[in-house]
N, C-alpha and C positions, 0 to 999 in steps of 0.2 A: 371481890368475893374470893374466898377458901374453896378452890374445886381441885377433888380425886377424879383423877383419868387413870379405870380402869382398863390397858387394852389397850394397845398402839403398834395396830392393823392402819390398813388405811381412813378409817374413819379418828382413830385416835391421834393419828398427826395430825392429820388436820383441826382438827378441834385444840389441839395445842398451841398452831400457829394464830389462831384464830383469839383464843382467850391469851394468850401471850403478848400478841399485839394491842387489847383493849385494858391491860393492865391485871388479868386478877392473878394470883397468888394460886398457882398449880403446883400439886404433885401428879409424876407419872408411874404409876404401876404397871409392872409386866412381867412374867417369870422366864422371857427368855431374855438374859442378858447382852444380847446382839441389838435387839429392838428399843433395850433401856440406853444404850451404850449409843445408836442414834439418836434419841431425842434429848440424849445430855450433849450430844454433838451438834446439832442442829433448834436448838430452843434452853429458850433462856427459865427450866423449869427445875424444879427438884425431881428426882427420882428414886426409885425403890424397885426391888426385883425382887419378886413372890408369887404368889399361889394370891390370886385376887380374891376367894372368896373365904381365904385364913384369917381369923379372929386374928391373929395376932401380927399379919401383914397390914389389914385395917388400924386395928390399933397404932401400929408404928407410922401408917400414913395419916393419922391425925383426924379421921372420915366424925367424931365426935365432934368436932367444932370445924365440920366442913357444912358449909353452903350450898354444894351442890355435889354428889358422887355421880359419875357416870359411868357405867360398866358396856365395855363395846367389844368386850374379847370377842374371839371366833366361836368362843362357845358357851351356846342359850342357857345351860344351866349353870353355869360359873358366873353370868352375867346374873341371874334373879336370887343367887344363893348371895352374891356379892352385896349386890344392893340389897335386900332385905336386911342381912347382915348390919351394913350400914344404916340402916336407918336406927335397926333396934340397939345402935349404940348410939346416936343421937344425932344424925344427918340429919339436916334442916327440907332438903330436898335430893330424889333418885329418882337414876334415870336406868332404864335393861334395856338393853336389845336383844330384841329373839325371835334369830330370821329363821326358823325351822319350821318344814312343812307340820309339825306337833302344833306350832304356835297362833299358825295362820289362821286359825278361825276362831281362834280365840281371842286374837287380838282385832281380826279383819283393820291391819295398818298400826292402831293405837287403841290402846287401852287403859284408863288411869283408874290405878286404884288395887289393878290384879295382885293378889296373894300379897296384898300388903306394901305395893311397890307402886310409889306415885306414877309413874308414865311407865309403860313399856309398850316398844316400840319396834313393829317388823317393818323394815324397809321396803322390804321386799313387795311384801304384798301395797304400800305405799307407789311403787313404782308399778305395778300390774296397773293398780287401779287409774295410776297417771297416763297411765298408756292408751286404759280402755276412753278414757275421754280424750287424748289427741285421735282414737280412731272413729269417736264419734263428731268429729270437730270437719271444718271445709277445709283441709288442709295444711293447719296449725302442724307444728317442729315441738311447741309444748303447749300445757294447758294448766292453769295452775287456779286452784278455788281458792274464792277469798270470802271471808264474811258470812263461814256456814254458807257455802255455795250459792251467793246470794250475787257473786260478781266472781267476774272469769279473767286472771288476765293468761291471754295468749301471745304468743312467739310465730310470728311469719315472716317468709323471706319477702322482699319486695320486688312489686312485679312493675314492668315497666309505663305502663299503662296509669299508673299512681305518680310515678315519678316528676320531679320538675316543678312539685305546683307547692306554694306555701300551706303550711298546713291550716292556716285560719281560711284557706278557699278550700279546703274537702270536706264535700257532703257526706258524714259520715253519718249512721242512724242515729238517732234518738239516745241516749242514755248510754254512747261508748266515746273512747276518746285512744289518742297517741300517746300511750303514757313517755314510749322512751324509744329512742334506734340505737342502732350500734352500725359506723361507722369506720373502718378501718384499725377494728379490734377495741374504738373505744366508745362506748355507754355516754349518750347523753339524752338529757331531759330536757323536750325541747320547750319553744314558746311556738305562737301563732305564725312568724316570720320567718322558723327554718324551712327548709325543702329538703323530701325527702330524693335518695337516688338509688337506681338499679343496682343491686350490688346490698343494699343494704337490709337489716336485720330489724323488723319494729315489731316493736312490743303495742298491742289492743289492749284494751280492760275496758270491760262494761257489763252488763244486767246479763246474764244465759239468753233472755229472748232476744236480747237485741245485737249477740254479739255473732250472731254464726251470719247475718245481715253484713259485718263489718267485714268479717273473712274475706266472704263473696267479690270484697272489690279490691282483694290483694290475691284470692288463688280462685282459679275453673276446679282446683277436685274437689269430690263428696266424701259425706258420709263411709266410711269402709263397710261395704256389706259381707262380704269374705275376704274373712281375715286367716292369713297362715301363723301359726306361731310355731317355733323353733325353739323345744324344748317345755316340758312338761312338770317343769317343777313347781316353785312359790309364786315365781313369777307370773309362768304360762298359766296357771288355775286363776289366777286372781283376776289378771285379767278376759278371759275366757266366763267370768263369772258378771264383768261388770259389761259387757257386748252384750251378750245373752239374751240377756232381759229386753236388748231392742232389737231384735230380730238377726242379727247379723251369724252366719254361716262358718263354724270354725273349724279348722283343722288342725291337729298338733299334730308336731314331727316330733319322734321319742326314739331314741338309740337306746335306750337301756328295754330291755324285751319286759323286766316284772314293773317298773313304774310303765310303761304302755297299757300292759295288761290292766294293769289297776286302774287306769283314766277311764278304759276304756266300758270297763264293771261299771266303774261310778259315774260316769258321763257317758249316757246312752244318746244324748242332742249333740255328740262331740263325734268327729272323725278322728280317729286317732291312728296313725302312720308309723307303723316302726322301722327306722330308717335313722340315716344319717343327713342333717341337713345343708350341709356342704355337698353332699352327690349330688351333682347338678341332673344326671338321668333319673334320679330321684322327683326333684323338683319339675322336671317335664314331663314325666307320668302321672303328676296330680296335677299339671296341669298348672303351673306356678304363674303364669302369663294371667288367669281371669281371675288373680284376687288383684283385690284392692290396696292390702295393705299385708307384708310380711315383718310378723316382730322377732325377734334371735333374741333369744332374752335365758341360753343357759349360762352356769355359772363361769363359764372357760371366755372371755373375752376374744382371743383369739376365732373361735370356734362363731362368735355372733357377728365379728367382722367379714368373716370368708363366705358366712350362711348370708349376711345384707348385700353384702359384691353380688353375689351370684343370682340371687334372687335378683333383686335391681335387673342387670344383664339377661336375665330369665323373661324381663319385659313389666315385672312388677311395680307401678307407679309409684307406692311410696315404702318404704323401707326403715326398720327401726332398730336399733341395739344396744344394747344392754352392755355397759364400760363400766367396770368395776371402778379403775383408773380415770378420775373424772379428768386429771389432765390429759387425757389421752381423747377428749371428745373434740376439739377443733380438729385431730387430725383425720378422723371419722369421718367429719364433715366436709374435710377435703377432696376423700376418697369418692364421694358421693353418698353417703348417709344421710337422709331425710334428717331421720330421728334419732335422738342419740343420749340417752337418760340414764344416771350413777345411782344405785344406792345409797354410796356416800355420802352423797348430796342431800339425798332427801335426810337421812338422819342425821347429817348437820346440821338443817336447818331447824327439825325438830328440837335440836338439844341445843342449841343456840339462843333458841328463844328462852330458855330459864337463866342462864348466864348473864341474860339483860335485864331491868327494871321489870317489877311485875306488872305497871302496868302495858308491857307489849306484851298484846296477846298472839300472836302469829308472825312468823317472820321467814321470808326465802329471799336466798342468796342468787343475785344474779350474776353471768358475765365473770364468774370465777371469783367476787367478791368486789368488782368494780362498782357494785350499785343493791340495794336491799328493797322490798317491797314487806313494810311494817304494818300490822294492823295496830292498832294503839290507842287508849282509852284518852278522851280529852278531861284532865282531872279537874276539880274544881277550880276558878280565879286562872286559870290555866293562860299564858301569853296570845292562845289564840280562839279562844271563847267570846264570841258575842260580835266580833269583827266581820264584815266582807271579806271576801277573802282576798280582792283585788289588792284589799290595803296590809293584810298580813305581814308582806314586806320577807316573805319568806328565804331562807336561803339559797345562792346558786346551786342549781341540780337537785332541785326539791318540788313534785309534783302532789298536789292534793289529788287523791283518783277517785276517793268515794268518800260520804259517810254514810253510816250506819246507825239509826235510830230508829229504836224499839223493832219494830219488824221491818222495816223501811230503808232499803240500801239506792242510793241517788249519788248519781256521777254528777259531780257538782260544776255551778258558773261561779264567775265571779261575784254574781249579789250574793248565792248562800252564805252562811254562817253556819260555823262550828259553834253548839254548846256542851256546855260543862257534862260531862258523862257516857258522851255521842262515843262509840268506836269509828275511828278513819283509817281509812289502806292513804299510804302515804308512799310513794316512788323518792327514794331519794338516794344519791351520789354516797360512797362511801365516807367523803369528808363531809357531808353534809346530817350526814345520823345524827351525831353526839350533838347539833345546836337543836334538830327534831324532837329529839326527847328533852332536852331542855325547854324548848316552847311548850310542849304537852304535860310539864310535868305541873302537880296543883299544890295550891298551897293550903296550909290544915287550915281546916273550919274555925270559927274562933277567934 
């Protein structure tokens, strides 16, 4: 594919590295030539330095016989000017990001189609929302919807009391399963014969009913019924919006006095705190010890580190923050960080998924890019249509986790069959995708 990367912040390197390594044909636009001058030094891409939403810097970036534009500058109206721009010169597909409190309810996460612009895409409100379901979760680290929320798969640490035993002897509920662990930094998919151990990182996936059932037998906490949050921005509202609705008790800490003021007009079910969330006599005047769950989720990384330490040490049982710098999250988790979720990240994932074959419809990056969870259409004649799946013969580090048919999402055994049309979340290894989509892919009618 022909893709223009508008914007190389941190979401546009990585997306560099990313389509770099699966082969397609990138240019990188940017107007500060510092930013162009590293990604000619670190990626093997063309470059251009401009005004991303100039007619005449598109032009010269070729966005006419581009495949895919994606505009990710730091700012929301350069990114929709850009991409519109492109399209109306003949981009085949565009992507905006526009993480501004303007955007959030307009987009609530994604929106296709706004003002002319195939996806655009607030991160932000993306990760509020991910947050408000690890604090509805039994002590899930993350929580990820799959299949129109039809399947969950979740991220826990493991507890000892699991430990030891082959995974084909745990009783786990109805309709969930082991999709994958991680093991001394490395992602594996296992069989019925691994054992899991203390110390290790496993991934659930199964049905919402059945999955908070699966939690229970790897952590004792609940539901967060008071939640603190730590900063009252994109983030802080979106998640505050998706708790709400099930009862749960919230307070935001706001250091700026006129965004306080205004939460506090517009959200009369909201406590709102003006204050600094690093004062730790701050956080023991509200009483920081009887929530459940504190999230630090402003934009200063720094600031959602020092707010999760302290809280944590405050007596708070789980602890969440917001890492601009998504490599900067294992060391978060070192620190003691529950939770620990990039922007980045999520609109990677997002814009990742058009850069691949149309038929993957969803796709998130695990483990730093060691392992992918694909939803993906099974096309017609397709290599794994009409088979058991026992006999598949599928790749190493490749798990079937579910499929999806017509309304019907089923955590499969080995008698199911995949047929032609069915959507399937597939678990699989990074070297293991490109033979994935190759088994999925159909051949024309005819």
């Amino acid at each position: 594919m022909y893709i223009v990367v508008i914007g190389l912040g941190e979401v546009g390197r990585y997306l560099l590295g990313v389509m770099q390594h699966e082969g397609h044909d990138v240019i990188a636009v940017d107007r500060d030539p510092a930013a162009v001058a590293y990604a000619e030094e670190h990626f093997d891409v063309a470059t251009l330095v401009g005004y991303g939403a100039s007619q005449d810097i598109l032009d010269k970036a070729g966005v006419a016989n581009a495949d895919l534009v994606v505009a990710v500058s730091d700012h929301d109206e350069v990114n929709l000017i850009a991409a519109l721009a492109a399209k109306q010169l003949g981009a085949d597909q565009v992507i905006a990001r526009a993480q501004g409190n303007e955007w959030a309810r307009w987009t609530e996460g994604i929106r296709y189609g706004l003002l002319g612009v195939d996806v655009v895409i607030n991160p932000r409100v993306l990760v509020g929302q991910e947050l408000g379901r690890v604090a509805r979760s039994h002590g899930a680290v993350d929580v990820i919807d799959l299949a129109e929320d039809r399947i969950e798969l979740v991220q826990m640490q493991m507890t000892s009391r699991m430990a030891n035993k082959p995974l084909a002897k745990l009783q786990l509920p109805p309709d969930t399963l082991i999709a994958a662990y991680v093991r001394d930094d490395e992602l594996v998919v296992p069989g019925g014969a691994d054992v899991l151990l203390p110390g290790d990182t496993v991934y659930l996936l199964g049905r919402p009913e059945s999955i908070l059932q699966a939690e229970d037998m790897f952590s004792t906490k609940r539901e967060a019924r008071r939640i603190a949050i730590v900063g009252g921005g994109v983030i802080g509202q979106a998640l505050a919006r998706q708790v709400l609705p099930h009862g749960a008790k919230v307070t935001i800490i706001e250091r700026d006095p006129k965004v306080a003021e205004e939460l506090a007009a517009a959200h009369p079910d909201i406590t709102v705190v003006l204050g600094d969330g690093t004062d730790d006599q701050l956080l023991k005047e509200i009483e920081i010890d009887h929530f459940d769950l504190c999230a630090c989720v402003t934009q200063e990384d720094e600031v959602n580190l020092m707010a999760a330490l302290i809280a944590k040490r405050g007596g708070v049982p789980r602890t969440a923050a917001i890492v601009q710098r998504a490599d900067y999250g294992p060391i978060y988790r070192q620190l003691g960080i529950d939770i620990v979720l990039s922007p980045r990240t999520v609109a990677s994932d997002h814009v990742l998924r058009f850069a691949r074959k149309s038929h993957i419809h969803s796709l998130h990056v695990l483990e730093g890019g060691d392992a992918e969870v694909i939803e993906i259409t099974a096309g017609f004649g397709c290599g794994v249509a009409g088979k058991p799946l026992r006999r598949l013969g599928l790749p190493k580090g490749t798990l079937i986790a579910a499929i999806v048919r017509g309304e019907d999402a089923v955590v499969p055994r080995g008698d199911d069959t995949i047929q032609s049309g069915d959507r399937v979340i597939v678990m699989a290894t990074a070297e293991a995708r490109p033979s994935i989509e190759r088994l999925f892919r159909g051949r024309r009618k005819g």
